[in-house]
PDB file of N, CA, C and O in Angstrom:
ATOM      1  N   UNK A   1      26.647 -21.536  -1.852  1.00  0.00           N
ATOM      2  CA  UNK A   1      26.278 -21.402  -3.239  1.00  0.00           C
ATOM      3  C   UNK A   1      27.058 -20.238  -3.855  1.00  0.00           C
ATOM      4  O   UNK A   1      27.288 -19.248  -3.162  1.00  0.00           O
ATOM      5  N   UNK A   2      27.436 -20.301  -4.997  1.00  0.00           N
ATOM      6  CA  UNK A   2      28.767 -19.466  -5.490  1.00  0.00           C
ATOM      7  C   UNK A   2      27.478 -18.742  -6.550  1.00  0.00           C
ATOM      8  O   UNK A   2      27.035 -19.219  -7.595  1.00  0.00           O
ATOM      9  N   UNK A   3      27.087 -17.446  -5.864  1.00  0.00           N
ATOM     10  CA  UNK A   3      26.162 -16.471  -6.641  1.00  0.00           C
ATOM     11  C   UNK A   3      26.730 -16.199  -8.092  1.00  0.00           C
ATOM     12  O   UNK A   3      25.837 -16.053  -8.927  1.00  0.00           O
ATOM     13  N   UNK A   4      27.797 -16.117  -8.488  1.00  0.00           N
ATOM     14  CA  UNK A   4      28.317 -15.749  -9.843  1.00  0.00           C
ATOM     15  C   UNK A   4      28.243 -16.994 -10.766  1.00  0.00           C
ATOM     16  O   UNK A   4      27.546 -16.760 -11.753  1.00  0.00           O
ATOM     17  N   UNK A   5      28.760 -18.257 -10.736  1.00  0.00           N
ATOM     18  CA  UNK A   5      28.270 -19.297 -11.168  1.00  0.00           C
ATOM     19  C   UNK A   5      26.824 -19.940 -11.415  1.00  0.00           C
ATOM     20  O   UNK A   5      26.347 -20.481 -12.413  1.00  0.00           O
ATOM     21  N   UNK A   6      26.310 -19.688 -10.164  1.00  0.00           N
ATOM     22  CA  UNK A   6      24.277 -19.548 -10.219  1.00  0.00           C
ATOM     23  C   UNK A   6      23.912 -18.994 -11.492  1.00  0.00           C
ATOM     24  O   UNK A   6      23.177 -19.458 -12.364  1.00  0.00           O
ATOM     25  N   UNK A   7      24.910 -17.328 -11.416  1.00  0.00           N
ATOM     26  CA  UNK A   7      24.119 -16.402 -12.517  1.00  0.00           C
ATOM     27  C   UNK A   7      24.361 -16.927 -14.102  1.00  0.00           C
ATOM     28  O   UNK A   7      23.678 -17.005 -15.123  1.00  0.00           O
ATOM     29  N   UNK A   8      25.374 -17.157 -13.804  1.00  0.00           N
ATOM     30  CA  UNK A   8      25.453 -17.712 -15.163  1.00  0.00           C
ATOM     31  C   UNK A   8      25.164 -18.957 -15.902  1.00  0.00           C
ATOM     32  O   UNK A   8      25.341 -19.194 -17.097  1.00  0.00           O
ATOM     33  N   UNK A   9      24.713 -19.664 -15.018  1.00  0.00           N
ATOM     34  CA  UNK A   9      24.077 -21.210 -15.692  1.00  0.00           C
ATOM     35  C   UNK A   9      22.922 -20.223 -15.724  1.00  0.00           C
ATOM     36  O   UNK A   9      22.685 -19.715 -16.821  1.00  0.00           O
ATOM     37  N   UNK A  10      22.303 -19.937 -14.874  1.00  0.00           N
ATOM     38  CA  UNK A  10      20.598 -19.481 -14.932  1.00  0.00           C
ATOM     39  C   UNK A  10      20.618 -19.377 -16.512  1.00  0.00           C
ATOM     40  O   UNK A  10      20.098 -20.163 -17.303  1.00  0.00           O
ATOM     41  N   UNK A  11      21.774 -17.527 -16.961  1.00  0.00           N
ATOM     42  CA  UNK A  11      21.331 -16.763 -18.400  1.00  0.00           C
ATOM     43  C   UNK A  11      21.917 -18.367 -19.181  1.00  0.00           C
ATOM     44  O   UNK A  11      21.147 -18.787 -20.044  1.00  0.00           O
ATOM     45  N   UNK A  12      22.889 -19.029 -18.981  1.00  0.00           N
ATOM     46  CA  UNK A  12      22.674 -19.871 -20.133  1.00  0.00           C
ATOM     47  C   UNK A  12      21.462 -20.682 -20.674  1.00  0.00           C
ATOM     48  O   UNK A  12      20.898 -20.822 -21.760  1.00  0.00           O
ATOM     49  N   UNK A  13      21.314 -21.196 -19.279  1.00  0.00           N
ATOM     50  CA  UNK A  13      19.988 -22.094 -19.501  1.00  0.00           C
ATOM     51  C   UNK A  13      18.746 -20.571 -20.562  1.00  0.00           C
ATOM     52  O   UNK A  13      18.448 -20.783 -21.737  1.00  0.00           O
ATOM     53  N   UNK A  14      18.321 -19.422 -19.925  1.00  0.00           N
ATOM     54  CA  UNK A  14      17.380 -19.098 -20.770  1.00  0.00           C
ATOM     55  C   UNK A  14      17.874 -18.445 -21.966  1.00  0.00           C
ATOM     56  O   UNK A  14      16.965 -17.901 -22.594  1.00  0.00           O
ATOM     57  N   UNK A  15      19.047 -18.323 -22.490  1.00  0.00           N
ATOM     58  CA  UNK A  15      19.391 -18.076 -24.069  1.00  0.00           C
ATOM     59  C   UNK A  15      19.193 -19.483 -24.512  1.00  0.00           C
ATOM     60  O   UNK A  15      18.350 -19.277 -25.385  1.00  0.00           O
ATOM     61  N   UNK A  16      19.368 -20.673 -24.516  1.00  0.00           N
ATOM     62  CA  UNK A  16      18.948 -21.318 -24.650  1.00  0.00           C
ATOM     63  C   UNK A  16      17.611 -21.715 -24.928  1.00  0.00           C
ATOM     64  O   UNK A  16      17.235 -22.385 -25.890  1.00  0.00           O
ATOM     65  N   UNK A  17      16.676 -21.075 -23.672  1.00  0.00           N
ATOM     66  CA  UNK A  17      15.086 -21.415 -23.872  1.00  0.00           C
ATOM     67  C   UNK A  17      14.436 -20.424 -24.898  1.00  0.00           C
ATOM     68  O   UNK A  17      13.458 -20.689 -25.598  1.00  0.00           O
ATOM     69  N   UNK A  18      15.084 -19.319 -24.881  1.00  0.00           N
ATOM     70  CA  UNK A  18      15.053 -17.884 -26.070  1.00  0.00           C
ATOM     71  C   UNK A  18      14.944 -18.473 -27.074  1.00  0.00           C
ATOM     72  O   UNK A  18      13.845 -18.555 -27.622  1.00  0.00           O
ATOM     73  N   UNK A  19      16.421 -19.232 -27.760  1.00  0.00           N
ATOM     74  CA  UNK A  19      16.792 -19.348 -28.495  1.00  0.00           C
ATOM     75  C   UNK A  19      15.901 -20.650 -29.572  1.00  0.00           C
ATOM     76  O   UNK A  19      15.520 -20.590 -30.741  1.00  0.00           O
ATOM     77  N   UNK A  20      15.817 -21.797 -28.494  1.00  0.00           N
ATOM     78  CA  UNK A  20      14.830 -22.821 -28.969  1.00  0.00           C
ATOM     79  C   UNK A  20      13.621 -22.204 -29.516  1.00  0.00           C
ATOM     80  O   UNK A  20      13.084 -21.978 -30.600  1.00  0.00           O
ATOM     81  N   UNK A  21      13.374 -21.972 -27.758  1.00  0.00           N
ATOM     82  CA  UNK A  21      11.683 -21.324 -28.486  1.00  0.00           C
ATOM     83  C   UNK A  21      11.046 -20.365 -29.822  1.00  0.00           C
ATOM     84  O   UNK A  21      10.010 -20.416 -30.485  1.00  0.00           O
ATOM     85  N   UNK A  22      12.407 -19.375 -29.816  1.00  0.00           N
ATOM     86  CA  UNK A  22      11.571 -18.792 -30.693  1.00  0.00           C
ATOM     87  C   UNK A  22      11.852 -19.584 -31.999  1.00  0.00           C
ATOM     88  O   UNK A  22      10.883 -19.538 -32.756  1.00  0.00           O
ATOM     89  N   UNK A  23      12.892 -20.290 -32.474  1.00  0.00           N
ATOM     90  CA  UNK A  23      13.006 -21.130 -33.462  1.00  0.00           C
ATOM     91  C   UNK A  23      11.584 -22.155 -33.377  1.00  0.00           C
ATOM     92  O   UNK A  23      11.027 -22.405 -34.445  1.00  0.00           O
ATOM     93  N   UNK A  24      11.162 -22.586 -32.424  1.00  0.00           N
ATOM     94  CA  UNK A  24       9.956 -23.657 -32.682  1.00  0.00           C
ATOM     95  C   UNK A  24       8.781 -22.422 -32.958  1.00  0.00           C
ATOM     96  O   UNK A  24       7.905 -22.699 -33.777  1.00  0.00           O
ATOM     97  N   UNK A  25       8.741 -21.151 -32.336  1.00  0.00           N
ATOM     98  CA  UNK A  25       7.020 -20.972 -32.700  1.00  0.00           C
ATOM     99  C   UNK A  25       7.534 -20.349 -34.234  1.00  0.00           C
ATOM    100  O   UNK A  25       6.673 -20.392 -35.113  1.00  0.00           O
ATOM    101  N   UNK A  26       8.705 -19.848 -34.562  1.00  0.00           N
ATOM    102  CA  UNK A  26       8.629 -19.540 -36.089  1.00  0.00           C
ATOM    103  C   UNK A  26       8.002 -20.615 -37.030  1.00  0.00           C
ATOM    104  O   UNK A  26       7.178 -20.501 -37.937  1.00  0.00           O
ATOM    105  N   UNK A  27       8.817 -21.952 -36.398  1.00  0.00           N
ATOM    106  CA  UNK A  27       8.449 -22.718 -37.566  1.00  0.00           C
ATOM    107  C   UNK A  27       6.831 -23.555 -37.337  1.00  0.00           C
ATOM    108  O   UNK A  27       6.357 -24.190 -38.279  1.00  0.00           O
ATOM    109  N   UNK A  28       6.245 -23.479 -36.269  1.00  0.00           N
ATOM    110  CA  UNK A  28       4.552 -23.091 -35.911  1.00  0.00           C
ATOM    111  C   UNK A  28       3.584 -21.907 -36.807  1.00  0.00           C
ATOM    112  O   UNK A  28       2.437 -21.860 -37.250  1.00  0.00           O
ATOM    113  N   UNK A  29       4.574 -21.170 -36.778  1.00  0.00           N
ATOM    114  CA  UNK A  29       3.507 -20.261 -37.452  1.00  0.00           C
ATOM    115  C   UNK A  29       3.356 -20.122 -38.881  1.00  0.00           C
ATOM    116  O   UNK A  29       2.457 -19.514 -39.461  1.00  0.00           O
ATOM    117  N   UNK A  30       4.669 -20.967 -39.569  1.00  0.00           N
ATOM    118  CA  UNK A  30       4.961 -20.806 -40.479  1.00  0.00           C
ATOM    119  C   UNK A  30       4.152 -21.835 -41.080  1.00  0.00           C
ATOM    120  O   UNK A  30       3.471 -21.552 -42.065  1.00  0.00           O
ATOM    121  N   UNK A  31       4.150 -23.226 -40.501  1.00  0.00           N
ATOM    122  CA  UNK A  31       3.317 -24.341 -40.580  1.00  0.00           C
ATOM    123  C   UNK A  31       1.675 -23.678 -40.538  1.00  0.00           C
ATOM    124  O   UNK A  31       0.908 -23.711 -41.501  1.00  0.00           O
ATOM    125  N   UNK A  32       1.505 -23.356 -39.807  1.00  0.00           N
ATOM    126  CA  UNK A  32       0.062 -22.653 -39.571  1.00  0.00           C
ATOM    127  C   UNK A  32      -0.275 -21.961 -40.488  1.00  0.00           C
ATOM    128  O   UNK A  32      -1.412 -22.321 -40.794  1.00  0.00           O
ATOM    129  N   UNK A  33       0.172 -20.862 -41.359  1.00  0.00           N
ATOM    130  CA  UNK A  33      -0.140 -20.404 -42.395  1.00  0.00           C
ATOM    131  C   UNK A  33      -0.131 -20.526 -43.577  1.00  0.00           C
ATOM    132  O   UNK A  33      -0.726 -19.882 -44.441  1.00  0.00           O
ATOM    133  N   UNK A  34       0.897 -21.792 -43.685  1.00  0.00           N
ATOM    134  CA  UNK A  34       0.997 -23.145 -44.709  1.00  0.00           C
ATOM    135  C   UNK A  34      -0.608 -23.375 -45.279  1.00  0.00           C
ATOM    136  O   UNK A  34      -1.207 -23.257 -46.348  1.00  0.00           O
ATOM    137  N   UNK A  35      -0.900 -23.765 -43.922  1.00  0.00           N
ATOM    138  CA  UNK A  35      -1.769 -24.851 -43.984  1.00  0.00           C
ATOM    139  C   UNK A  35      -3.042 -24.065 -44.007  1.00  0.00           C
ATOM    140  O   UNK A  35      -4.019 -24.706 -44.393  1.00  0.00           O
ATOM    141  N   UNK A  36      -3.286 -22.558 -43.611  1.00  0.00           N
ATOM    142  CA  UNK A  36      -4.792 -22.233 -44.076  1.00  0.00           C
ATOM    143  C   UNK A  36      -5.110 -21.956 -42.177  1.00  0.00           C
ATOM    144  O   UNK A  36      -6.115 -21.403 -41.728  1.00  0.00           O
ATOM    145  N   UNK A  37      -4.365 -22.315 -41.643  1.00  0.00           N
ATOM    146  CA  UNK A  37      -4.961 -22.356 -40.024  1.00  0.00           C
ATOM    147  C   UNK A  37      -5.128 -21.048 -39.779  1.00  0.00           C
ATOM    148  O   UNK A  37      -6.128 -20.698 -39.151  1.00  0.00           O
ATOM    149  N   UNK A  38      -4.177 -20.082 -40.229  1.00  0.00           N
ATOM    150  CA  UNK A  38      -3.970 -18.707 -39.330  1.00  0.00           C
ATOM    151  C   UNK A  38      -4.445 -17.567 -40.913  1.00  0.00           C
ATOM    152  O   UNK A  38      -3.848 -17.105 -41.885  1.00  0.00           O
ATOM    153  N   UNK A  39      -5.813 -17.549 -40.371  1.00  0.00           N
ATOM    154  CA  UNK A  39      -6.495 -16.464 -41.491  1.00  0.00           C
ATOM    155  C   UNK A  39      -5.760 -14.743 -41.569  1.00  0.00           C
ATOM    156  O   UNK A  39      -5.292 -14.110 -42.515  1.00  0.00           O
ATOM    157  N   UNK A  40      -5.912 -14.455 -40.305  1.00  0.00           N
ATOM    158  CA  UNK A  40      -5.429 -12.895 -40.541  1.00  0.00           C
ATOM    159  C   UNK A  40      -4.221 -12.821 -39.317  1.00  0.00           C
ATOM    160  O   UNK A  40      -3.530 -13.574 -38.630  1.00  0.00           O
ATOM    161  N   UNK A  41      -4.470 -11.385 -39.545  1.00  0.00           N
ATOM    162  CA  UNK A  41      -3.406 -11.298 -38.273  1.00  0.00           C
ATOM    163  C   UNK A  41      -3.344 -10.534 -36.808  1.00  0.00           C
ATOM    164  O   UNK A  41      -2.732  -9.752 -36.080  1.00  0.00           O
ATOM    165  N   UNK A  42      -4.762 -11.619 -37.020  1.00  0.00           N
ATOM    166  CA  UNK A  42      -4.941 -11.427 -35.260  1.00  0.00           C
ATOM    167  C   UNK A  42      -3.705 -12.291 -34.254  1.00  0.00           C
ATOM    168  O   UNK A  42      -2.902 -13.171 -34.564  1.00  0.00           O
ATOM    169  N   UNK A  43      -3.980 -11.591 -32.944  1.00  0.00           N
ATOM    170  CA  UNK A  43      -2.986 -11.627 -32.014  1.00  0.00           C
ATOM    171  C   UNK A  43      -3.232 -13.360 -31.708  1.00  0.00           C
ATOM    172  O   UNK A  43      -4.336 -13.874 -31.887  1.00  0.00           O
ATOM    173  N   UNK A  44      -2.271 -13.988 -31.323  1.00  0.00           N
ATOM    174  CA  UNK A  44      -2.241 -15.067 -30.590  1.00  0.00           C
ATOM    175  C   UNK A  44      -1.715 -15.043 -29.520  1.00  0.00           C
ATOM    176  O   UNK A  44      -0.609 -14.522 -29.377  1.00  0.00           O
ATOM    177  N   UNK A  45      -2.624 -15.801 -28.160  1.00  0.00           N
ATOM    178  CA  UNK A  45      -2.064 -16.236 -27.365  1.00  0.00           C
ATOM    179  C   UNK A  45      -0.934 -17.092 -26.886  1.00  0.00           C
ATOM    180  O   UNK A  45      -0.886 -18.065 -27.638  1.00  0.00           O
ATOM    181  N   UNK A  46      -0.095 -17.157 -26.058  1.00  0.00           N
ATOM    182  CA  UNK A  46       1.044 -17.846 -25.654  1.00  0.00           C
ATOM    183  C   UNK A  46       1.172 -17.765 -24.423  1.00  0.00           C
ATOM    184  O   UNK A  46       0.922 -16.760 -23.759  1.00  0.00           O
ATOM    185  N   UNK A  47       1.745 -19.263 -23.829  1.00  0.00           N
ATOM    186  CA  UNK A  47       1.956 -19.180 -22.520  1.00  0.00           C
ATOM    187  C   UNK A  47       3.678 -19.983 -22.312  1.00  0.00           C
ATOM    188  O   UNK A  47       4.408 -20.342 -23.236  1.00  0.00           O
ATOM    189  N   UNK A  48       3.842 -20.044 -21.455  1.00  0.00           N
ATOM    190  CA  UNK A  48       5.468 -20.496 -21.617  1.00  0.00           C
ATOM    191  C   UNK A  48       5.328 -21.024 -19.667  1.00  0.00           C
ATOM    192  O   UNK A  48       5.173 -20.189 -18.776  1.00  0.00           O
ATOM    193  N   UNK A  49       5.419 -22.348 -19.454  1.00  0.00           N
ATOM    194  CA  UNK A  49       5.729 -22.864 -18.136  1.00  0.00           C
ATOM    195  C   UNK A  49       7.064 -23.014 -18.023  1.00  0.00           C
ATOM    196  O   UNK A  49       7.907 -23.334 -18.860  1.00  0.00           O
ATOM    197  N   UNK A  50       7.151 -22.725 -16.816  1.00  0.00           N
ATOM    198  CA  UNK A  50       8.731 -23.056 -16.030  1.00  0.00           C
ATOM    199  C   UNK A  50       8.408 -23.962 -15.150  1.00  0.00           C
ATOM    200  O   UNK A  50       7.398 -23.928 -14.447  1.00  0.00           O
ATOM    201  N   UNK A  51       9.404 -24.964 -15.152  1.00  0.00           N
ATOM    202  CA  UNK A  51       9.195 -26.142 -13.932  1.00  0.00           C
ATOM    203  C   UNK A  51      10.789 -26.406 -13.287  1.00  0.00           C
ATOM    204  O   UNK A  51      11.708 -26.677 -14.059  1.00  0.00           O
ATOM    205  N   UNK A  52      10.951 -26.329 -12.216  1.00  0.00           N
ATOM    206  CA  UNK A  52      12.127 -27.141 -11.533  1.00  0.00           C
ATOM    207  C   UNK A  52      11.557 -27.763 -10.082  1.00  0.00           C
ATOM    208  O   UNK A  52      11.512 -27.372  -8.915  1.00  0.00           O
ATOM    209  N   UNK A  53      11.118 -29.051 -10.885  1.00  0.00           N
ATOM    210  CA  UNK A  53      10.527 -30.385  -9.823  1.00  0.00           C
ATOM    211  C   UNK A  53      11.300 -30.455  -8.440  1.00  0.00           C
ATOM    212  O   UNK A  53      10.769 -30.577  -7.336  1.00  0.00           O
ATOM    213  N   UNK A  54      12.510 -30.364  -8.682  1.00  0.00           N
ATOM    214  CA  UNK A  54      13.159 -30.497  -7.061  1.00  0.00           C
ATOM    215  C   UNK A  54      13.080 -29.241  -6.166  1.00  0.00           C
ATOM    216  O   UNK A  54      13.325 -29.393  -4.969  1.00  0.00           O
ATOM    217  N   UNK A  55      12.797 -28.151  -6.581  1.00  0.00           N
ATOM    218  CA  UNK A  55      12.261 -26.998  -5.251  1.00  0.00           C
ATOM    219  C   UNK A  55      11.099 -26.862  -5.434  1.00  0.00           C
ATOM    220  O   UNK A  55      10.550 -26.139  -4.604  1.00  0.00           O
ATOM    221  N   UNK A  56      10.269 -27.407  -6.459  1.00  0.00           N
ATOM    222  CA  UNK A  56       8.327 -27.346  -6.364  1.00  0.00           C
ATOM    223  C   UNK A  56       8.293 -25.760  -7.118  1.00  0.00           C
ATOM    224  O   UNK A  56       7.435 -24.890  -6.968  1.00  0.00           O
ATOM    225  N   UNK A  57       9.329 -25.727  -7.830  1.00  0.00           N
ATOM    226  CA  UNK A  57       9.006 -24.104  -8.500  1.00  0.00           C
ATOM    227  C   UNK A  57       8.194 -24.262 -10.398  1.00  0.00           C
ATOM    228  O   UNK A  57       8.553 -24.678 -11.499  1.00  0.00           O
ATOM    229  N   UNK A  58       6.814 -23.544  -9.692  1.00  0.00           N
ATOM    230  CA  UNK A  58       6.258 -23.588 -11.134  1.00  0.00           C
ATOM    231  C   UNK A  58       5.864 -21.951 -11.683  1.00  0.00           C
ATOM    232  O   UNK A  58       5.357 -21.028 -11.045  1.00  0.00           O
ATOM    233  N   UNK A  59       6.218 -21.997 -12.808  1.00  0.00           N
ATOM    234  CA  UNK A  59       5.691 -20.238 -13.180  1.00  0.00           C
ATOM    235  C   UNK A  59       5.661 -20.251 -14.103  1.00  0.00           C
ATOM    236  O   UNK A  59       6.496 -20.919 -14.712  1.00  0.00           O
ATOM    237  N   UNK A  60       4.542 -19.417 -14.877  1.00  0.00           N
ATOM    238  CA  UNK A  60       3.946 -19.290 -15.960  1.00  0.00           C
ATOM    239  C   UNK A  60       3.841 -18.027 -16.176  1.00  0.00           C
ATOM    240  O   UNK A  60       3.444 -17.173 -15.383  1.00  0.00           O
ATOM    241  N   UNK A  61       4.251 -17.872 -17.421  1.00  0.00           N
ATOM    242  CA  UNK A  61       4.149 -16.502 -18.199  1.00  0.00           C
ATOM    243  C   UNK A  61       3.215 -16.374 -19.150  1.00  0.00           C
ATOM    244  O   UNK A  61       3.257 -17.414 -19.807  1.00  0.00           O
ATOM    245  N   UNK A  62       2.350 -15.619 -19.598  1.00  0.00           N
ATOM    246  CA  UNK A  62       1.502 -15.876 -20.695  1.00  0.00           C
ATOM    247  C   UNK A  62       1.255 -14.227 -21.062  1.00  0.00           C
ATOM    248  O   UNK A  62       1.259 -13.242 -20.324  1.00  0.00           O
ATOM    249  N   UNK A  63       0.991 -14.394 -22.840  1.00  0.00           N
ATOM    250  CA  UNK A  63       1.109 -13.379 -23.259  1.00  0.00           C
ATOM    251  C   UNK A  63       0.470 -13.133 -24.727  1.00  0.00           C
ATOM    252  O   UNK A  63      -0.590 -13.735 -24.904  1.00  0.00           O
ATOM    253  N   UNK A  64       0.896 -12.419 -25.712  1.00  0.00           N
ATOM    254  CA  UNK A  64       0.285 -12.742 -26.896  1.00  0.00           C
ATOM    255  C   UNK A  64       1.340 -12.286 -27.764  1.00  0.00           C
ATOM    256  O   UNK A  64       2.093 -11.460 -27.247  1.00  0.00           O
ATOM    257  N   UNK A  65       1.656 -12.713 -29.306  1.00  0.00           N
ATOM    258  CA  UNK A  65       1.844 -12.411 -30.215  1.00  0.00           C
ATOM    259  C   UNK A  65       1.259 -11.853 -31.011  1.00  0.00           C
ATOM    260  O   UNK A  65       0.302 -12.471 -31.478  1.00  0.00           O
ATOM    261  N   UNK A  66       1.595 -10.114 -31.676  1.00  0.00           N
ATOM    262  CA  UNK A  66       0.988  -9.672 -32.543  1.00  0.00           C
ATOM    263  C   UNK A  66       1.012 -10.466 -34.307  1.00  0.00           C
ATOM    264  O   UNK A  66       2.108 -10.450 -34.867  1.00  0.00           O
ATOM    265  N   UNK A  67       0.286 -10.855 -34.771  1.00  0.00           N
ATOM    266  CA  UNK A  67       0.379 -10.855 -36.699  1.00  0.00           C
ATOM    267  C   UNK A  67       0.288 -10.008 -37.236  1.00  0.00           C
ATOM    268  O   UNK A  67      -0.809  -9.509 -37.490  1.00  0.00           O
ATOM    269  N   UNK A  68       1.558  -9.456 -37.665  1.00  0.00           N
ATOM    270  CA  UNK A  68       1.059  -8.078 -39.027  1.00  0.00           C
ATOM    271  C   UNK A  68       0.933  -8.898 -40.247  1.00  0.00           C
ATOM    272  O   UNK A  68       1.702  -9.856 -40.329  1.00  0.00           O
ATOM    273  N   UNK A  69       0.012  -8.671 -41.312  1.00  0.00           N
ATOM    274  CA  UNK A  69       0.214  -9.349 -42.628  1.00  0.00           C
ATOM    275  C   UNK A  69      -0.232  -8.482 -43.452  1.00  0.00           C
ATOM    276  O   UNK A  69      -0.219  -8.715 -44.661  1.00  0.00           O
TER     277      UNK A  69
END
């Protein structure tokens, strides 16, 4: 396994997952406060799974987002 090649698909793949994600919960929250869902600006929870089915690797991160408003 060529460790320098590894490293660098890995960071691509998560600028990528960075990059998506935080574009989808912007436009979540943005929807959410649209709509009357998100009253103040309390913290929200978040969790974020990792899966790669062919080595059985699962991991979960979970955390919260502050709302200032």
């Amino acid at each position: 396994m060529n460790e320098d090649k590894l490293n660098m698909e890995i960071r691509k793949f998560l600028k990528k997952v960075g990059v998506t994600s935080q574009r989808e919960i912007e436009k979540a929250l943005q929807a959410a406060s649209g709509s009357g869902k998100l009253s103040g600006g309390e913290p929200l929870g978040v969790t974020m799974k990792l899966e790669m089915p062919a080595i059985g690797l699962v991991h979960m991160v979970e955390g919260t987002i502050a709302l200032d408003e």
